[in-house]
Every structure is written in C-alpha cells, then in structure tokens.
N, C-alpha and C positions, 0 to 999 in steps of 0.2 A: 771410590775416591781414595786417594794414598794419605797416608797418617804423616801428620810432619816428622816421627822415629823411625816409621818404616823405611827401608832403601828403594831409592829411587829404580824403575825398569830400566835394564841396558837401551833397549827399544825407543822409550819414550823422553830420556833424556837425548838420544842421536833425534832426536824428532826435534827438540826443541832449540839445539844446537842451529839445525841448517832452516828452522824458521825464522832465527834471528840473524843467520846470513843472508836470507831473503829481503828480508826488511833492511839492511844496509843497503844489500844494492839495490832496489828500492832507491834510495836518498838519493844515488848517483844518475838516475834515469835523465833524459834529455827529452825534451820536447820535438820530439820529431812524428807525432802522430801512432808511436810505439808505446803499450801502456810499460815491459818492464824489459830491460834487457835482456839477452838470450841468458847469459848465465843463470838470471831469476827465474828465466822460463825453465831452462833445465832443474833446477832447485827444486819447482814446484812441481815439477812431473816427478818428481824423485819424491818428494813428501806424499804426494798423491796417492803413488804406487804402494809406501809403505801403510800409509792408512786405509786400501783396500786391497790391501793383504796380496801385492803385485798381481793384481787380477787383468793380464795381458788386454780382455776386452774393454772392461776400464778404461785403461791409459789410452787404448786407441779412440774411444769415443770421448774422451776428455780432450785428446790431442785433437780429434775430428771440428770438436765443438769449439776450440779456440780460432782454428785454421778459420770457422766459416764468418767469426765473430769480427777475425781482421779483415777478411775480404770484403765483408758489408761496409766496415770500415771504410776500407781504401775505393769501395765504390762510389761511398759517399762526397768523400773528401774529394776524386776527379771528378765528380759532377760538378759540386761545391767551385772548383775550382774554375771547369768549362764555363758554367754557366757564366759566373764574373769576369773573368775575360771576354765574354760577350757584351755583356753589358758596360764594363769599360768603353768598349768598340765604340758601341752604341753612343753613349754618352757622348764622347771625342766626337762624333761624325755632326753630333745636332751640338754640341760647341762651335764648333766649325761654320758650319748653317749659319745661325745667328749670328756670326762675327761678320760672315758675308753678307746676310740680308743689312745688319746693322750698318754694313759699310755703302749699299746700295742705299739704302732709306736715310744716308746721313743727311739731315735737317736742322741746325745749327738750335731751331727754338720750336720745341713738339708741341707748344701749341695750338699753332698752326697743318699742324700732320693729325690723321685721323689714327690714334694708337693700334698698336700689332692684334691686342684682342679683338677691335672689330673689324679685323679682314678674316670673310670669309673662307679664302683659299690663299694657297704658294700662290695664286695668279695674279687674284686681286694685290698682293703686297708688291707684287713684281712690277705691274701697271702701275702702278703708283710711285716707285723708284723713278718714272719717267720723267722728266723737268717741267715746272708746270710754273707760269710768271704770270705775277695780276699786275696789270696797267690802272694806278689811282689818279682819274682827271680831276683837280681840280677845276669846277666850271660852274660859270655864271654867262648868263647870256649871251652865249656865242653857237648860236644852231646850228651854224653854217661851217660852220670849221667843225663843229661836233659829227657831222656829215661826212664829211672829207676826210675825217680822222679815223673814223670806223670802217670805210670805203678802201683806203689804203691799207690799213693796217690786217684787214682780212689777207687780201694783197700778200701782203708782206709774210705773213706767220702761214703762208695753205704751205707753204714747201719747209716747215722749219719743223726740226726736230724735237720740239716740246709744245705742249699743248700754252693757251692763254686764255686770260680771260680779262674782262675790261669794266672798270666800277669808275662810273659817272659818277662825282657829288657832287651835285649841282645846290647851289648856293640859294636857298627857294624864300628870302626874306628879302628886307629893305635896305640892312645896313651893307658897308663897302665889303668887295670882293677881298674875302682871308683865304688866299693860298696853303698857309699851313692850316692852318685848323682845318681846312677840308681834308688835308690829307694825313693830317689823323683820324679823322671821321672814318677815311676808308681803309686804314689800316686796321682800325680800332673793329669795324664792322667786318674785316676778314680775320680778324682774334676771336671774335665774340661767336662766330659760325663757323669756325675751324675750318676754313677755305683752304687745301692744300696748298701752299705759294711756297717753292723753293727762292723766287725773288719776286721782293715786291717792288713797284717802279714809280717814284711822281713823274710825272710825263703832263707839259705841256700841250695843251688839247691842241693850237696850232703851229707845235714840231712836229715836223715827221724825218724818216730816217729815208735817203736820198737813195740805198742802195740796201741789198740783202746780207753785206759784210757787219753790220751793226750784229752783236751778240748780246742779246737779251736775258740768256742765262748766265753770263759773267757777271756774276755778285758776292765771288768769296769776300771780297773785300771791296768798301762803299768805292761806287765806280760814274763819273759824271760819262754819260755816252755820246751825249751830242760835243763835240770836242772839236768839232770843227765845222762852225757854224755858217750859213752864207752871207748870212746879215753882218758879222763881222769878219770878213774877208776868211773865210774857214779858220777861224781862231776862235779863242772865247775872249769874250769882253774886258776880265783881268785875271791875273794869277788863280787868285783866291775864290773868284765866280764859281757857285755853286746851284748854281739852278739850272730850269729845262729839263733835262732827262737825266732823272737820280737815279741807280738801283741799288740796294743793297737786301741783304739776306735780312729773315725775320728775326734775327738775332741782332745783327746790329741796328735794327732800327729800333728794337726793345734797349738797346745798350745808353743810346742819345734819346731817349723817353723822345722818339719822335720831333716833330714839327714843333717851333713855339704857337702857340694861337691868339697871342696878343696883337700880331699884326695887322692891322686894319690896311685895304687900300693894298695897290702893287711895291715890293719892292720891300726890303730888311731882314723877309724871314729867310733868304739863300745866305745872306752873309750871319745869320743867327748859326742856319746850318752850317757853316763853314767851320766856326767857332766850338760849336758841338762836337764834330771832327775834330778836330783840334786835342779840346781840353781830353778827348778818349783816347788818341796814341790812333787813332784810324787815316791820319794824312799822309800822302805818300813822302813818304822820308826824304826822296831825290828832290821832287820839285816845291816839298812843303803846300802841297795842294791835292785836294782831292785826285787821286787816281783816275787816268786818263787812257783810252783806248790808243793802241799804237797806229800811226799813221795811215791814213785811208779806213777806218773801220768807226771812225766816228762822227759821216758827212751827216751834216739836217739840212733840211730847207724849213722855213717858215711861210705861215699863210697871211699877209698882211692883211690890217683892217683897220680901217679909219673910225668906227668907232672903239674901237679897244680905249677900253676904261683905263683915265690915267689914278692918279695918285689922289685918294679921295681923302684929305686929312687936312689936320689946320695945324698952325703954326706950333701951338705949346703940345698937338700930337707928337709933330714930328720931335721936337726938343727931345721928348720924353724916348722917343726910339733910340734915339742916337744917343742918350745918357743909358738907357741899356746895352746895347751894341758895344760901350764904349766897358761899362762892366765886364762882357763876357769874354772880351778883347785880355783882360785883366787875370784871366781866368776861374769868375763868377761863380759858383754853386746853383744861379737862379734858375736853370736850367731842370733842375730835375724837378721842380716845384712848377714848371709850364709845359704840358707836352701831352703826349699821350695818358700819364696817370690824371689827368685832367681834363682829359676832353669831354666838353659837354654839351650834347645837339639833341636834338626829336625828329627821328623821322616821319614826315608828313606822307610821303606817297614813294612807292616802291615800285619799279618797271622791271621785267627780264624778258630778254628778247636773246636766246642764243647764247652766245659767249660776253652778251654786254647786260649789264645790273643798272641799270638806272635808280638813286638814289636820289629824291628830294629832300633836303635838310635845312634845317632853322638853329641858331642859336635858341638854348634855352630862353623865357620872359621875354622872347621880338618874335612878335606876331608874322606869319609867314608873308610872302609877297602879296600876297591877294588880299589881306588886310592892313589899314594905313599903322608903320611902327614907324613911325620918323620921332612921334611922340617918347615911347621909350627908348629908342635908340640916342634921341638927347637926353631923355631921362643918366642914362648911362656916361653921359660925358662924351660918347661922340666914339667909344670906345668898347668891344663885347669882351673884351679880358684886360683887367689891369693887375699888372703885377699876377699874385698867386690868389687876388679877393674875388669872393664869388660873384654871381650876377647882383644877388638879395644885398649883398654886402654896399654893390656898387650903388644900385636904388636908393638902397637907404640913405647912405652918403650923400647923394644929390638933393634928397629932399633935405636931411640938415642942413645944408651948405645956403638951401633957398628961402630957410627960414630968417625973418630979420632980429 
C-alpha cells in the first residue's frame, strides 16, 4: 500500500486516469442492448492489458469472453423478440374470431342465448348463430284451430331457413281469456329455460300466413306481420292496430316489460301494446305505427268460429280499462309496474311433442279449470290483476269491502 508522502507510480496513476475515462463514458451509454460504448470497450481492453502485465493470451481470452457474452446476448433478445411477434400474431387472429363469432351470435338480450362457455365446439357456437323464432299462442279453448295452426305451420317453416318452435299457453282456469298475460307466461318461460329465440312472436292461434313471403325472422325492430289481413279487406283494422302477429327481438320485449296482464276478456291489451311502443321511441316514424311488412309479404287468412269468446267484462271493468288506456295515451309510467317483471301463473301440466311445448297455466289463488273458481274469481272483483296489487292484496280488499 502507498503512504500518502510517498510519490505516487508513473503506472498506477495512467491506470487511474483512463479508469475515470471509462466511467464517464459509462454515463453517456445508450440503451440499445450494448452494455458500454466501443470507446469504453477499448479503455477496458487497454486497462486490462496493463494489469496483466500485456499478456497477449490474456486480452485474447478476455476479448474471446466478451465476444461470446454479446452473442448469448443478441441470441437472446432475437428469440425474445420472435417469439412476441408471434404471439402478437396470435392474439390479433383470436381478436378477430371473437369479433366474427360475436357478430354471428349477435342477440340483442343473452338471456335468452345459451353463453360462449357452454359450447362445446367452433360447431356447436356456429349452429346456433342459425335463426331460431318461438311462436307464443295465446289459447284457451279453441282445439280445432290449434290443429289447423300446427298443420300449416309445419307446412310453412319445412323450407325456411331458420329453425322454430311453438309454446301453447293454454289458459287452464275458469276466469276470462288474457291474451297478454299468457304471452308473458310464454315469454317469461322461454327467459326462465334460456330457449335460444332470436325472435319471439304473439301469433294468434287462428291467423295464419297465406303465402311463404311472410319473414319470420324480421325482428330488428318490433314488426306487426299480418299487415294485410282478409278479414279486413287486406288492411288492418286502424292505424294504430297492434295485434295478431307481433315479432320482436328479446330485447325489445324486455324494453316494454312485455304484455300488460290486467286485461280480462278480448280486446285493450293490442292498444296497451301500441302505447308501449310509443312511450319507447319503437313506432315507425313515417307512419307513427308499428312497423309494417312492405306490400305483399304480409297476407293472413283467418279461421272463423262462431263460438269465439266475446268480451267477458262488465260495465265499471270496462270504465276502469278505458281510464287506463286513456293514462298511457298521456304517457303513463304504469307500464313498467304491469308486465313481464310481474307475471304471475303455476304451471299445472306440461306437453312436448316435437317443436310444440304445450303449457297449461292458471293464475295464481284460481283454482284450475277442473275445479269450480267462479267463487274466487268474484272473490277478486271479476278481475286477475288490478292496477300493480297482488292477488292476497285484491282478496283481502273484497272481503273488507263485504264486511257491513
């Protein structure tokens, strides 16, 4: 060790000198995968040399050991490199996929679509991209047109390019035939069993469609199909007529909570629907009415029948309809408070035959048809939903009202 009087080696001060030129250039280094600039590499071969006393083998195997130390390096780094580039690739191509499948699979409301996790294969999610429409009948004893309706309609869907399928709710109690609340029952029952339906359809059990021009998967937007009816000189009955054959996506019929189920008896809940449409921005703009098929693609016939059930209601019923109708005219809120987040049935007896679901249904507390409910059915005021109050609610109400 050197005394801080003694003088410093010629040698070992040039040593010290170009170790602190190293170390500057050092600072200046750039990240390009190079630990130090060639200058520094020169430096250190130079310092190297003098600390083993320029021993030629040396510097060569110092020089050898760097050389092999970058090449590991730069192997590294273009693997590094390859590999992600691949896997970029990768990623982008199954981006891609998805956006495709997602565009095939587009279903406005998944809960009715069975999700991407339980397909087994590319196949199954593929078959199932194929258009698939549930026919909801509202029906109460009409066998014979339910015959007729299944018979055609086989008919009609063996040459069509999407599958179907058809749910009878059949009205299996005492009180008067409710069109809507049956056809939320079978909506409600294709939500609750995740039935694949790109469009669900109310369909009169005795309409049918006169010709193979009718499109039963046009349902981007709510669409009346029968549009040119025979019964009324191929017209519909008014502007604003919203019944017969409804379709719309499972998305807008989740948007208008469905059907109201207050309606007792034939006739109020097409113009409820109309109003529904309405108050959601869903009416076609041009003619301010439901959307209609263009000319010739929307012929029906109907199956007459002398006893077809008229209007089973009594006078302070009717008032009360026509004071709501006259609300939602107004543009009401009552609507989301009746509908599908409130439908309420038991099902009694279940049929599958094929592509057809036979569904017998009862209001909740009315005993089904085989048992006499004329009792509760008065009990209720003549009435299976009033306003947003429950059945319990409406009971109870009756029996206060009968006490003196």
């Amino acid at each position: 060790m050197v005394s801080p009087n003694e003088p410093e080696h010629e040698g070992l001060r040039l040593s010290r000198k170009r170790q602190k030129r190293v170390s500057e250039d050092d600072i200046h280094w750039k990240g390009s995968g190079r630990r130090h600039s060639r200058n520094s590499e020169t430096e250190l071969l130079e310092l190297n040399n003098e600390q083993t006393n320029s021993d030629p083998e040396e510097i060569q195997h110092i020089q050898y050991d760097q050389s092999a130390r970058r090449g590991i390096f730069q192997a590294i780094y273009s693997y590094l490199q390859t590999a992600l580039n691949g896997f970029q690739k990768k990623l982008l191509s199954l981006l891609v996929l998805l956006l495709i499948l997602r565009y095939l699979l587009y279903v406005p409301s998944l809960m009715y679509v069975p999700s991407l996790e339980r397909s087994k294969s590319l196949e199954s999610i593929l078959i199932k991209a194929r258009p698939s429409v549930s026919l909801v009948i509202p029906f109460k004893n009409r066998d014979v047109h339910l015959e007729r309706f299944k018979l055609h309609m086989a008919k009609f869907f063996s040459n069509a390019s999407c599958d179907y399928r058809i749910f009878v709710i059949d009205q299996d109690d005492d009180t008067p035939f409710n069109r809507g609340w049956l056809t939320n029952v079978g909506i409600d029952f294709i939500r609750r069993n995740k039935i694949y339906s790109t469009c669900i359809v109310q369909h009169d059990v005795d309409r049918f469609p006169k010709n193979t021009d009718v499109n039963y998967t046009d349902c981007a937007s709510p669409i009346q199909l029968n549009s040119e009816n025979d019964q009324w000189n191929g017209g519909v009955l008014y502007n604003s007529y919203t019944g017969g054959v409804i379709s719309m996506s499972p998305y807008h019929w989740d948007k208008i909570n469905g059907m109201p189920n207050m309606y007792d008896g034939y006739g109020g809940e097409d113009d409820d629907l109309f109003f529904r449409l309405r108050i959601n921005g869903l009416l076609d703009k041009t003619n301010h009415s439901i959307r209609r098929p263009e000319k010739g693609k929307g012929q029906y016939s109907e199956w007459h029948d002398k006893f077809h059930n008229g209007r089973e209601r009594t006078r302070e019923y009717t008032k009360r309809m026509e004071k709501r109708l006259a609300e939602m005219g107004t543009g009401s809120d009552i609507w989301k408070h009746d509908g599908l987040n409130t439908v309420k049935y038991r099902i009694n007896n279940k049929y599958a035959d094929g592509v057809v679901t036979h569904l017998m249904v009862s209001h909740l507390l009315v005993a089904p048809s085989s048992i006499s409910s004329k009792v509760v059915y008065t009990a209720l005021g003549g009435s299976a939903y009033v306003s947003s109050r429950s059945y319990v609610e409406d009971l109870v109400m009756s029996v206060i009202n009968t006490v003196p």
